[in-house]
N, C-alpha and C positions, 0 to 999 in steps of 0.2 A: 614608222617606228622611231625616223629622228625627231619627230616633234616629241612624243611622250618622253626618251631620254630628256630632251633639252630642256622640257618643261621640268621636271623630276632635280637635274640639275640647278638649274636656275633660282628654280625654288627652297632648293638645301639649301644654295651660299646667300641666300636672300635673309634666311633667319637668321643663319650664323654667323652673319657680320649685320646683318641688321638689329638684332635681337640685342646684341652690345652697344649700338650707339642707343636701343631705346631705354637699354639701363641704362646710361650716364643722364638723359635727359628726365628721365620719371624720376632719379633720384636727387637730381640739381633743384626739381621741382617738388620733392617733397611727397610726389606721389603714391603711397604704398597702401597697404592692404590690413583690414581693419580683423581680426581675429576674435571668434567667437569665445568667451567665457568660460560657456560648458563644452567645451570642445576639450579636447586633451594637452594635459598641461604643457606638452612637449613643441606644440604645436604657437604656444607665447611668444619663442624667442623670433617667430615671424612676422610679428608684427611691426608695420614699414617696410616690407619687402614690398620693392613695385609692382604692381598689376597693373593692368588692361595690356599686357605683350600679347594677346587676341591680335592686334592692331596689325603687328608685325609677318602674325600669318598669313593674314587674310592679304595682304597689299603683298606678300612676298606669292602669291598664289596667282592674285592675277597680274601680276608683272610677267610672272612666269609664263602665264597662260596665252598672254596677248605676243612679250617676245618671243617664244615657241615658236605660233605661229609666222611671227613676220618674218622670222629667220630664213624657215622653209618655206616663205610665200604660199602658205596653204589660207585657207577660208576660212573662221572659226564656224560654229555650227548651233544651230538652234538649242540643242540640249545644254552644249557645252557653257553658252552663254545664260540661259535659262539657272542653270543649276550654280552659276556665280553668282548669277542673281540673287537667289535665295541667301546664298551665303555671307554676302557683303552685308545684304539687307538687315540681318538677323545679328552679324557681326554688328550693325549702328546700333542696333537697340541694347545688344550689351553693353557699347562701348556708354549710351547713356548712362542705361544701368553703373555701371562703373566709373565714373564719371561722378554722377551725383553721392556716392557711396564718400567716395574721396574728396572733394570739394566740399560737402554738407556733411561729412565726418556722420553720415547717415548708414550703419552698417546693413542695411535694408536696399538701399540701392534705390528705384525707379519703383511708385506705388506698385503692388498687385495688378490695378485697374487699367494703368498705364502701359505698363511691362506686356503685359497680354493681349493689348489693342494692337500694339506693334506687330507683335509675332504672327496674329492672326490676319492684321492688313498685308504686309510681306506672303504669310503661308499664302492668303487669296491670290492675290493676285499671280501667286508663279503658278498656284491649284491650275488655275482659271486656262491661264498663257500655256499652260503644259499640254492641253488638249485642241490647240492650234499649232500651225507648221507645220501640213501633215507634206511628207516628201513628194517629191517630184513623181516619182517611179512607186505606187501602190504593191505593197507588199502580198503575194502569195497567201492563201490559205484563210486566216480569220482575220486579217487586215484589205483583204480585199474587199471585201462589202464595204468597208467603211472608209475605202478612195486615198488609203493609203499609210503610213504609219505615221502615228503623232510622237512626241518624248514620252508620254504618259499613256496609259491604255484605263477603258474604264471597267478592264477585267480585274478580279482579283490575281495576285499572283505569288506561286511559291519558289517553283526552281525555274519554270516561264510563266506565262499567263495561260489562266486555269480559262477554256473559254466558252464554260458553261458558269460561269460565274460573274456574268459582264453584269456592273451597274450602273443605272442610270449617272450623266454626269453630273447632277447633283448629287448625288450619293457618294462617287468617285471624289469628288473636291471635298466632303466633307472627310473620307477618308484619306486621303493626303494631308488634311490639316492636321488628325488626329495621329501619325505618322509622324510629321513635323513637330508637333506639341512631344511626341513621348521622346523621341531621340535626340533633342534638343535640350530635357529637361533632365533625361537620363546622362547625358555628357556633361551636363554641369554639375550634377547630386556627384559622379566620380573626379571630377576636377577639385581634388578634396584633399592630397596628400603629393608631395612632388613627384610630379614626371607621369604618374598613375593616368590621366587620361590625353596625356601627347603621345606617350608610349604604346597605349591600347589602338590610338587612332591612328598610328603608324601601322601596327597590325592589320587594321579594319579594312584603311583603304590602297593597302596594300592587296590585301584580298583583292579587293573590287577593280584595283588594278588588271589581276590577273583573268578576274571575270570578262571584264571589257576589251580585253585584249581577246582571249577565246572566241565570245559570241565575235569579233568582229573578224576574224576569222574562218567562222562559223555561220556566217550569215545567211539568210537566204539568198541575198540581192548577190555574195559573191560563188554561193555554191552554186545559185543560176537555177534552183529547182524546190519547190515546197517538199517540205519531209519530215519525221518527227526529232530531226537533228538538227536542224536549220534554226536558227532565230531571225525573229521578227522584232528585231530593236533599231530604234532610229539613233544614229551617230558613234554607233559602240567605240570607235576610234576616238573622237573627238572625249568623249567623256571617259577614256582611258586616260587622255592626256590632263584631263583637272583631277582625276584619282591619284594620279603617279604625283605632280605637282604638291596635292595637299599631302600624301605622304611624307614627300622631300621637306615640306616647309615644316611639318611637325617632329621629322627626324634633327634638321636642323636646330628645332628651336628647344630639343629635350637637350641638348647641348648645356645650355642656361637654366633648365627647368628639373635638373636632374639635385636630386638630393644634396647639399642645400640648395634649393632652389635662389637663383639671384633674381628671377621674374617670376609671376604667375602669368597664366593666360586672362584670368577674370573671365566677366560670361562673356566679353568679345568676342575671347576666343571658344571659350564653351558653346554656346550660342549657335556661332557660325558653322563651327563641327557637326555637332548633332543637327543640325539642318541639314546639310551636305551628306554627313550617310544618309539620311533619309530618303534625299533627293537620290542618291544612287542605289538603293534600293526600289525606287518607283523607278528609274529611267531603267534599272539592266531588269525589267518585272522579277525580280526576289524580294517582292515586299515582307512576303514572313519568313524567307530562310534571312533577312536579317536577325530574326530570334534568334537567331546563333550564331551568325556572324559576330553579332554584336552583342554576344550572350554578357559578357561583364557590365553593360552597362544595363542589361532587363535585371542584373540580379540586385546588384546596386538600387536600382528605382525597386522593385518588389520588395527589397528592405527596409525603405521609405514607408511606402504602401503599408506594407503589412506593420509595420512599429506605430503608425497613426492610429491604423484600424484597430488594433489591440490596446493602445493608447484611450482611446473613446471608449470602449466597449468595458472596459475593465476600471473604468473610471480614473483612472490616472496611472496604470502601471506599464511597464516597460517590456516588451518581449524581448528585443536588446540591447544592452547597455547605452548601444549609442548608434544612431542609424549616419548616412550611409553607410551597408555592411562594414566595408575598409576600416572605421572608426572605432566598430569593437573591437577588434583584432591588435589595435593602438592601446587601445586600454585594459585591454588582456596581458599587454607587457610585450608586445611584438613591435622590435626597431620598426621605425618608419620603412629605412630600406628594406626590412625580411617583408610589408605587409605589399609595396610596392612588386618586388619582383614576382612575392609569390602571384600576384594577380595578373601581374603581366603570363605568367605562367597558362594559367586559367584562360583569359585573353585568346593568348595561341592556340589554347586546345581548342577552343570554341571554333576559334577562325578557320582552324585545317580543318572540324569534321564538318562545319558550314561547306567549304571549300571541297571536299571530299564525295558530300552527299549534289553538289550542281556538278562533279565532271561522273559521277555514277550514274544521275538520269541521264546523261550525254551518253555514255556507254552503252546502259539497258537500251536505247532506242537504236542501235545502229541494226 
């Protein structure tokens, strides 16, 4: 438990004084953020505010993560490392993206073609790595046939792994990429209005926090006995401590990111977010009670979704005024701050009945 405090720690005062010296240097450099046209007018007087403060999470995360550990001379752990993996990976490809945005005064960022090669070499390769390191000590029950537990399972999974639903592991990698693509793409369609998705992501993996902490409590390996209460998740500890940490870094860094915003995240940080819930949704197996975990940001992407689709079908009309959801609400005449809290609103409720309906199968089964 004092690694995950120390991580959690570590990682607030890493934004909260990092996050300030990376304004003074984005804005000595000219660095800021290029604002869309048809976006709402309110949303003008932002332009030149710095972006890519991604940077600051992601490095205050695994500073955190590495000195945690060293403090408490503990070992990091396959998952735990695995799932930074993803996130640093996914954080370079934004910081490109943002990057090129600002330097080529290209509000577009990093081609389509490019932007998605990244995501997809990153998603593979941790798809791929997440179905190797199976532990030492083969887990009880439906992980014993299969010599032991991996980070990843190639079950599907809701509040655990469903384990008549096992798929082949190419099938399994192709649905982790698809996982990684939607949660990835839904953090950044919400990283749309100040604080709106550091604030949600503080909620999120603070959830997962609590998750990770439970199941590791709750484990097979330390209840000593298979049973329909037991989980079969490799490092629940360890990826407690990169949950609690990204929380800390995103608490800290809404600090700077709160209405006016003096940074934005850019897809750095977008990016790297919605990688990371993903990834903690396959490592704790709640790969669909993310649906609601992370219910603001599926509502936010089906806003998208659905405005395109109605968009082509209709030959050029609008189902609403201005997608992501968040953006109508803006042009409906709702202060930025009313549209932000209320979502943060929304956010929580999702996260406690997400939260609500994994410790209710833990009850039904005792």
């Amino acid at each position: 438990m004092i690694t995950i405090v120390l991580a959690g720690v570590i990682a607030l005062l890493g934004t909260l004084i990092g996050t300030r010296l990376a304004i003074s240097v984005l804005v000595s450099k000219g660095y800021g953020q290029l604002i869309r046209d048809d976006g709402p007018t309110s949303h003008h007087v932002k332009r030149g505010t710095p972006t890519m403060g991604g940077i600051v999470i992601v490095l205050a995360v695994l500073v955190a993560y590495a000195a945690a550990h060293l403090i408490t001379w503990t070992p990091p752990r396959a998952s735990g490392v695995l799932l930074l993996f993803l996130t640093a990976g996914l954080g370079l490809v934004g910081f490109l993206d943002d990057w090129i945005k600002i330097s080529k005064q290209r509000s577009l960022g990093l081609r389509s073609g490019a932007k998605l090669t990244g995501q997809v070499a990153i998603g593979l390769a941790f798809a791929i790595l997440s179905f190797q390191f199976p532990n030492e000590r083969s887990g009880p029950g439906f992980y014993e046939s299969l010599g032991g537990i991996t980070p990843a399972s190639p079950a599907l999974s809701f509040l655990r792994d469903i384990p008549f639903l096992v798929m082949p592991i190419g099938v399994a990698v192709l649905w982790i990429l698809l996982l990684i693509a939607a949660a990835s793409n839904g953090m950044n369609l919400t990283d749309g209005v100040d604080g709106l998705a550091a604030g949600a992501s503080v909620m999120v993996f603070g959830a997962y926090s609590l998750v990770n902490i439970w199941q590791y409590n709750q484990s097979c390996a330390n209840v000593g006995v298979a049973g329909p209460t037991c989980y079969e998740v490799r490092d629940p500890h360890d990826l407690a401590v990169v949950a609690v940490a990204i929380a800390g870094a995103c608490f800290g860094f809404l600090w700077w990111n709160c209405q006016p915003a003096k940074i934005f995240m850019g897809d750095t940080g977008s990016l790297a977010l919605g990688g990371a819930m993903a990834a903690m949704a396959i490592y704790t197996r709640t790969e669909l009670l993310l649906l609601l975990i992370g219910g603001l940001f599926v509502i936010n992407t089906l806003s998208v979704i659905l405005q395109v689709s109605y968009f082509r079908l209709t030959g050029g009309k609008r189902l609403f005024p201005m997608a992501p959801l968040h953006h109508t609400f803006e042009l409906k005449g709702w202060a930025e701050s009313t549209v932000v809290i209320r979502f943060w609103i929304i956010a929580g409720i999702f996260v406690a009945v997400g939260l609500a309906l994994f410790y209710a199968e833990w009850v039904s089964g005792l």
